[in-house]
C-alpha positions, 0 to 999 in steps of 0.5 A: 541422106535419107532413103522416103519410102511411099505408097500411094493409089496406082492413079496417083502416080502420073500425078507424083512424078510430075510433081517431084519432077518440078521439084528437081527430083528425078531418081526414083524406084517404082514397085507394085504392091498388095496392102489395106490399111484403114480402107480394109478392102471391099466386098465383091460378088463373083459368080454368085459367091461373095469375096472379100478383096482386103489386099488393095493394089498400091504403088510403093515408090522409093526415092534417095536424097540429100537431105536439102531434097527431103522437105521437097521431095515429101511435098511432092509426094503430097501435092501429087497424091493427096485427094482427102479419101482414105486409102491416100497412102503412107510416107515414110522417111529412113535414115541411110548411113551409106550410099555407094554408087557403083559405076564411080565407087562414089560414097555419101552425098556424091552417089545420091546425085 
């Protein structure tokens, strides 16, 4: 079982979904986050006063499969968000020791679905 952790562009999300949906993987948690990485943000001007914006908005998706999704699951996440620009987005993939699901009391690959 492994627990792939995203960020990827805010546009990119439509895009993502329906390509893991493709995949069969249709369990997934969607946050809001604020990040820079190589992009380090951008310069704007606002009411005469320059600002440095270097938090970017990012969706962080989380996702738990059985690890015969893992390699599907990760290409999805690819097809759907890449477009060669910097700023793309980050996957990261962690092992779980447990998943217990808790409407059954369900463990293990049983929970995951």
């Amino acid at each position: 079982m492994k627990l792939i952790i995203a960020y990827i562009q805010p546009e990119k999300l439509t895009a993502v979904k329906q390509s893991l949906y493709a995949r069969e993987v249709y369990k997934l948690s969607v946050t809001n986050a604020l990040g820079c990485g190589q992009q380090k943000g951008y310069h704007e001007t606002y009411r005469g006063a320059d600002i440095e914006v270097n938090l970017l908005k990012k969706i962080r998706l989380e996702i738990a499969v059985n690890d015969d999704f893992v390699e599907p699951t990760v290409q999805g996440i690819i097809e759907g968000a890449k477009s060669g620009q910097i700023g793309d987005g980050k996957i990261f993939i962690i092992s779980l020791s447990e998943c217990i699901r808790i409407r059954t009391g369900e463990t293990g690959k049983d929970a995951i679905g």
